[in-house]
N, CA and C atoms as an extended XYZ file, in Angstrom:
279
Properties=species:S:1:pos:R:3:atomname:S:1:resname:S:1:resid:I:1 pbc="F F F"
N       -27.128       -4.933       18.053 N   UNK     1
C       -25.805       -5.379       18.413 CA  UNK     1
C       -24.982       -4.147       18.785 C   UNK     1
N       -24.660       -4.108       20.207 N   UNK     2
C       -23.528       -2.986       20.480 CA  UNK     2
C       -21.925       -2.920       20.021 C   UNK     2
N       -21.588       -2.073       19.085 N   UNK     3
C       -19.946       -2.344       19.011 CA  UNK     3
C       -19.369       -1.800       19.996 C   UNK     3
N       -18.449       -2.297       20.396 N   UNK     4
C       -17.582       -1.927       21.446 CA  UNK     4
C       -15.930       -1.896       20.873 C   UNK     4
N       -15.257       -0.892       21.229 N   UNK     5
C       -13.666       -0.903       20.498 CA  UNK     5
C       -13.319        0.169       21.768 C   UNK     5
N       -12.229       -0.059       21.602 N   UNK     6
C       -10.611        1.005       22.246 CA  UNK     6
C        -9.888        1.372       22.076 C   UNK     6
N        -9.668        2.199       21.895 N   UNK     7
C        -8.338        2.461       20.623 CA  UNK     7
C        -9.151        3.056       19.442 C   UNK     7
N        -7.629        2.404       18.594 N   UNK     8
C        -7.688        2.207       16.768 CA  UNK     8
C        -8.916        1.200       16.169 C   UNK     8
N        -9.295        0.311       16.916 N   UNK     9
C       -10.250       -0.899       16.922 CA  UNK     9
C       -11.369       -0.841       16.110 C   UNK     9
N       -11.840        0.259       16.093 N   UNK    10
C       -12.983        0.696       15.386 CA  UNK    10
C       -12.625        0.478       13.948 C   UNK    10
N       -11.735        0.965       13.643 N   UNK    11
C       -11.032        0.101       12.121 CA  UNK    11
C       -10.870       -0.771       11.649 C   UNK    11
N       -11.094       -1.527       12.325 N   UNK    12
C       -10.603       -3.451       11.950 CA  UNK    12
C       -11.765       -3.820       10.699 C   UNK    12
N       -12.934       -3.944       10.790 N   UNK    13
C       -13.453       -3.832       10.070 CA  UNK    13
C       -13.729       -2.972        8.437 C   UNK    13
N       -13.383       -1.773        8.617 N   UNK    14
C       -13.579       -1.004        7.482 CA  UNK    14
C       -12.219       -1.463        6.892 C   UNK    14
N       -11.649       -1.429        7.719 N   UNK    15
C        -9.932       -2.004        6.817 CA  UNK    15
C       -10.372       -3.609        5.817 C   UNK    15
N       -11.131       -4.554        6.571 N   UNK    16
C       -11.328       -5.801        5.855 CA  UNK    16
C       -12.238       -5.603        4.721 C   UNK    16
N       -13.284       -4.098        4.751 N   UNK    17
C       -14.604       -4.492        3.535 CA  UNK    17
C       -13.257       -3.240        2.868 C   UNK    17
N       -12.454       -2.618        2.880 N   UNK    18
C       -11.961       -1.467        1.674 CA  UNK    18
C       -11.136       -2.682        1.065 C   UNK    18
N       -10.399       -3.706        2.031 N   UNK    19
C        -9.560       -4.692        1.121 CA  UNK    19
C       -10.028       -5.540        0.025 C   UNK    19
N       -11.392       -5.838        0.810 N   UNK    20
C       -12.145       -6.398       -0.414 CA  UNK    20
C       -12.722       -5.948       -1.275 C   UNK    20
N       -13.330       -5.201       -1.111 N   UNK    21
C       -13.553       -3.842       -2.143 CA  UNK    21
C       -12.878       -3.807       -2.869 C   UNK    21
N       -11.551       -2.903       -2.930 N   UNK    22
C       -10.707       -2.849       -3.861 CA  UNK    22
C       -10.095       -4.365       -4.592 C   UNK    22
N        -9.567       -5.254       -3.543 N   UNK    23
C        -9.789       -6.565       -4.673 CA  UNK    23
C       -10.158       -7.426       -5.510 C   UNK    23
N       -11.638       -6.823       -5.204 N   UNK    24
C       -12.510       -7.345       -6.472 CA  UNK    24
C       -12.669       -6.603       -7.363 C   UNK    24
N       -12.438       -5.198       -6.933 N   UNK    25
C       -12.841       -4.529       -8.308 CA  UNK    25
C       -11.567       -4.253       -9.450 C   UNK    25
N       -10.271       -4.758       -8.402 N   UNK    26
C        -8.664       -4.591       -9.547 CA  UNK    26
C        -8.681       -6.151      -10.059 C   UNK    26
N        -8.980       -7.470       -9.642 N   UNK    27
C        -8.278       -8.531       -9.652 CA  UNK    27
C        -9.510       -9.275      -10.670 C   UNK    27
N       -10.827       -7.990      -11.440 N   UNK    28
C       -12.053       -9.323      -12.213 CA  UNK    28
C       -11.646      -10.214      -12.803 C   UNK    28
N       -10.460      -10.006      -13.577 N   UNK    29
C       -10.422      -11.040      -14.835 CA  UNK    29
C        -9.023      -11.817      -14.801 C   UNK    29
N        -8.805      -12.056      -13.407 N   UNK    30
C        -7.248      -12.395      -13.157 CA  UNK    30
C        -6.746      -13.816      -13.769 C   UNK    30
N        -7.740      -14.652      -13.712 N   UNK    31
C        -6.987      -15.997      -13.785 CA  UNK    31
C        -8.272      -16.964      -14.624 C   UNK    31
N        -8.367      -16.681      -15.615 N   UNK    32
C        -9.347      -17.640      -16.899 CA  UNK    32
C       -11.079      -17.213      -16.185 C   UNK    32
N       -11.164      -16.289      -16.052 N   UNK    33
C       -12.279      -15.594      -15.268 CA  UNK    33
C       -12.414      -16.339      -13.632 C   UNK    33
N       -12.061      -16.483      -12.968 N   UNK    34
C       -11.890      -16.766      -11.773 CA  UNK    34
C       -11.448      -15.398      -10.928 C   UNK    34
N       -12.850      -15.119      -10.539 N   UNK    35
C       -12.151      -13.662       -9.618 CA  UNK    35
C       -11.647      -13.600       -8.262 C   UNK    35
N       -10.258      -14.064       -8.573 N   UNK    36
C        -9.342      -13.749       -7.029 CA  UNK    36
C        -9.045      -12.825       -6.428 C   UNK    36
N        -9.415      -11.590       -7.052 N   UNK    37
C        -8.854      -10.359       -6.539 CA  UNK    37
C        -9.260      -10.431       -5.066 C   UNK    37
N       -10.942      -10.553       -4.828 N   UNK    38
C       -11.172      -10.286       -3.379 CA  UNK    38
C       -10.553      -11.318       -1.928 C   UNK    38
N       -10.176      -12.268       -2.910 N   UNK    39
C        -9.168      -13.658       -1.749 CA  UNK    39
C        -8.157      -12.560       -1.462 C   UNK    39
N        -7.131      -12.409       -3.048 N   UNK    40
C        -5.908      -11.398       -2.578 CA  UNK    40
C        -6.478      -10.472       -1.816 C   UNK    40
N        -7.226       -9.468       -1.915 N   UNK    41
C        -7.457       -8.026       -0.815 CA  UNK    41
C        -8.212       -8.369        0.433 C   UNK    41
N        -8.377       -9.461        0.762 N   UNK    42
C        -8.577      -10.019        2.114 CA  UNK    42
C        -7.235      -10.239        2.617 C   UNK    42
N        -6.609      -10.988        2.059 N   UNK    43
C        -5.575      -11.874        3.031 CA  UNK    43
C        -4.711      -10.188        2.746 C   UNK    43
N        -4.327       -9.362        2.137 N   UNK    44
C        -3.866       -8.258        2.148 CA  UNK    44
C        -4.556       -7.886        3.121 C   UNK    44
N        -5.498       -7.169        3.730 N   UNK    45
C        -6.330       -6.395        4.541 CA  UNK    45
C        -6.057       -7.329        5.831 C   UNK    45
N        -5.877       -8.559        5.926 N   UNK    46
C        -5.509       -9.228        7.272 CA  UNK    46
C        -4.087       -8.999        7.474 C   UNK    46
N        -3.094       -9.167        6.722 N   UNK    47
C        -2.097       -8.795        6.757 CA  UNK    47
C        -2.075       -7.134        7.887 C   UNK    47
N        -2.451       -6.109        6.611 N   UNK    48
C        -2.310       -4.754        7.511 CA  UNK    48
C        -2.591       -4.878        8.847 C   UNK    48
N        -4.086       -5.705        9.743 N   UNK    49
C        -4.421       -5.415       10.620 CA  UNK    49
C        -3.484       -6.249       11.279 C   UNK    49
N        -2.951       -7.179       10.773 N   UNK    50
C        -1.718       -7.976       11.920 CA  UNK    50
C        -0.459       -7.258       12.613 C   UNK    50
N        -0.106       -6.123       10.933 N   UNK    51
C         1.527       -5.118       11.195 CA  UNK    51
C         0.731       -4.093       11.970 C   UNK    51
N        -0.649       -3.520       12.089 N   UNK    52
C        -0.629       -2.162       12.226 CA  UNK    52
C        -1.291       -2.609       14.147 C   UNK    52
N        -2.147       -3.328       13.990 N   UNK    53
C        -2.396       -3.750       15.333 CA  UNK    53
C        -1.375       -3.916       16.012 C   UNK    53
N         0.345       -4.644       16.052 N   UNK    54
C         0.907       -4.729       16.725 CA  UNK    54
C         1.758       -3.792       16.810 C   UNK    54
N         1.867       -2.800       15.877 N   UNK    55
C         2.512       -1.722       15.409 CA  UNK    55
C         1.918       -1.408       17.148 C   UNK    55
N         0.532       -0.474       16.786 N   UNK    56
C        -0.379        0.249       17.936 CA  UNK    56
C        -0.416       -0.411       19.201 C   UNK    56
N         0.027       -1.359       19.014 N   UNK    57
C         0.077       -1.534       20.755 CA  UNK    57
C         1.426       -1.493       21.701 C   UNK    57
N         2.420       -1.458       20.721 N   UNK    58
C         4.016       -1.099       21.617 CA  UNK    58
C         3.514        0.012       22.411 C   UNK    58
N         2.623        0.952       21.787 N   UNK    59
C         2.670        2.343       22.330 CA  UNK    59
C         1.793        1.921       24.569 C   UNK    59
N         1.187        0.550       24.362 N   UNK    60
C         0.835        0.562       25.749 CA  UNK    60
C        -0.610        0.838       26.076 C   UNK    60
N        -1.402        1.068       25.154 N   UNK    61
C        -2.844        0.915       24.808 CA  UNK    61
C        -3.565        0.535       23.918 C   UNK    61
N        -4.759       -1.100       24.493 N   UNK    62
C        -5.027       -1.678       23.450 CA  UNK    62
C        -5.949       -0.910       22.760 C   UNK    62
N        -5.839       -1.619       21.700 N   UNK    63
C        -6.628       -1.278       20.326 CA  UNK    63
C        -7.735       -2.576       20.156 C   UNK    63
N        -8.728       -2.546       20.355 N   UNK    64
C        -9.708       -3.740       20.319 CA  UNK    64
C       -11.251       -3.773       19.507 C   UNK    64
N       -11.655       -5.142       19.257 N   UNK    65
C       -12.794       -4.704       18.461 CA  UNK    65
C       -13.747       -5.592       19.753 C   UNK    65
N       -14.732       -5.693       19.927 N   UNK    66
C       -15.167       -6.627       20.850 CA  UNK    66
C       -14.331       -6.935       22.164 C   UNK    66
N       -12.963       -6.254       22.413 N   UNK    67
C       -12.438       -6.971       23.650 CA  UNK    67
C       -11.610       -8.082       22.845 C   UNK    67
N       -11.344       -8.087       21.443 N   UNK    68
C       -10.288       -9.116       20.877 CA  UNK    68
C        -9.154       -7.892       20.139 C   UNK    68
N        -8.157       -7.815       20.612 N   UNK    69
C        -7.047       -7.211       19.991 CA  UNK    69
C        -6.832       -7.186       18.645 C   UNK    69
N        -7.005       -6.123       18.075 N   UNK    70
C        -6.783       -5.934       16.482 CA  UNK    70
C        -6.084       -6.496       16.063 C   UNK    70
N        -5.141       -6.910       15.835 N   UNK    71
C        -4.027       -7.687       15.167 CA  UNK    71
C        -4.692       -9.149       15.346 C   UNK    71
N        -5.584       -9.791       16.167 N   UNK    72
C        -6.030      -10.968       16.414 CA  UNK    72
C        -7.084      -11.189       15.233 C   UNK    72
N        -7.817       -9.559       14.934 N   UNK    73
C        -8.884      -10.179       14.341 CA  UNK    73
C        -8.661      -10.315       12.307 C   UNK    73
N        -7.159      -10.321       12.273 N   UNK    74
C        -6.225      -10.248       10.733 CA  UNK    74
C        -6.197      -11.661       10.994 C   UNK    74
N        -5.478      -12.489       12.007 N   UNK    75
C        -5.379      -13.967       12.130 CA  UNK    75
C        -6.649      -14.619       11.920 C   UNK    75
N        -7.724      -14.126       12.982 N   UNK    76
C        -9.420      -15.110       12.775 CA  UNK    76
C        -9.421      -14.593       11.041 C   UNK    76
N        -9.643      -14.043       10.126 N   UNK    77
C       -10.345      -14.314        9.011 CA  UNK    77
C        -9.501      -14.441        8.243 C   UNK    77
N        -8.073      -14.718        8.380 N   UNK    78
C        -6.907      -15.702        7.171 CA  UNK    78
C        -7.518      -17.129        7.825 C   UNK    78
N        -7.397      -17.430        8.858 N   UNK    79
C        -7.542      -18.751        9.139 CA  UNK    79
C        -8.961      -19.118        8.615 C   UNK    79
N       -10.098      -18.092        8.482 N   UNK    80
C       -11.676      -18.629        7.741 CA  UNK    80
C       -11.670      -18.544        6.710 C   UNK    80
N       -10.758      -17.525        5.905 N   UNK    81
C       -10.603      -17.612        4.676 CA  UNK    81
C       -10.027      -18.749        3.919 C   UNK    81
N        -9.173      -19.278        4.712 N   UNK    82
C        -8.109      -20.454        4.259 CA  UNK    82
C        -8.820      -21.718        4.346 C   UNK    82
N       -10.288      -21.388        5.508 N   UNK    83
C       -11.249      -23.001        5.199 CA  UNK    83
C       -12.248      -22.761        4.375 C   UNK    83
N       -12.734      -21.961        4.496 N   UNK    84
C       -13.273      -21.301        2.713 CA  UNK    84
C       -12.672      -21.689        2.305 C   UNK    84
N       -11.635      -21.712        1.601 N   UNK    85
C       -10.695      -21.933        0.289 CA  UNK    85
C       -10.814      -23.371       -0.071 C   UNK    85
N       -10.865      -23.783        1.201 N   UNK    86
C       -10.160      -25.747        1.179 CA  UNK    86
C       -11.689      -26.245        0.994 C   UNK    86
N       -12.774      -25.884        1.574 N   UNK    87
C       -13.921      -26.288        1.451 CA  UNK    87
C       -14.697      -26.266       -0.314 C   UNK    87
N       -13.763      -24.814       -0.929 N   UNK    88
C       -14.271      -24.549       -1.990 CA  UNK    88
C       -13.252      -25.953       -3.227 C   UNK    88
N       -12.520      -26.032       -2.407 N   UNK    89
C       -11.378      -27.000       -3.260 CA  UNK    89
C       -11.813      -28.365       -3.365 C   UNK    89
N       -12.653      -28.768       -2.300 N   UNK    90
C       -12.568      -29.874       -1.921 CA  UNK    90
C       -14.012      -30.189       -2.396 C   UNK    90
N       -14.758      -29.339       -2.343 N   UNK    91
C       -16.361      -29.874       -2.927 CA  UNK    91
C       -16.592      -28.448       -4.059 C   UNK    91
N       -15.817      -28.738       -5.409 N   UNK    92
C       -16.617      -27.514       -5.993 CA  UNK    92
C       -17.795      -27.901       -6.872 C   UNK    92
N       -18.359      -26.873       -7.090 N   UNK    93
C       -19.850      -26.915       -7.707 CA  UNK    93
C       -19.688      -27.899       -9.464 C   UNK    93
């Protein structure tokens, strides 16, 4: 698989596995053992790439991962995360 980026783009990714990373490893024992930390340091880590992607592009050169604008790819995995969530809600084990 070839990556392709422009810019800042090349980041989009390492920004989403350090968010999760670090959220699972601060958030183990958050809520009656239910480990949310890595939900929180996702939707955190989508967050950043939404402010910092649009931050980087006032300047007039995109920032891309695949040819999809960084700040786009903070929206695609809140919105998969959020059917994860509902899927996990809706049929749990």
């Amino acid at each position: 698989m070839i990556i392709a980026w422009s810019g800042w783009g090349w980041v989009t990714f390492p920004i989403l596995i350090l968010g999760l990373v670090i959220g699972s490893a601060v958030g183990e024992d958050l809520a009656n053992n239910e480990n949310l930390g890595g939900a929180v340091g996702g939707f955190v880590s989508c967050l950043v790439l939404w402010f910092w992607g649009r931050h980087l592009n006032r300047y007039g050169r995109e920032h891309t991962m695949w040819a999809v604008p960084m700040h786009w790819w903070g929206v695609t995995f809140i919105l998969f995360g959020a059917g994860t969530g509902l899927l996990v809600a809706l049929y749990p084990t």
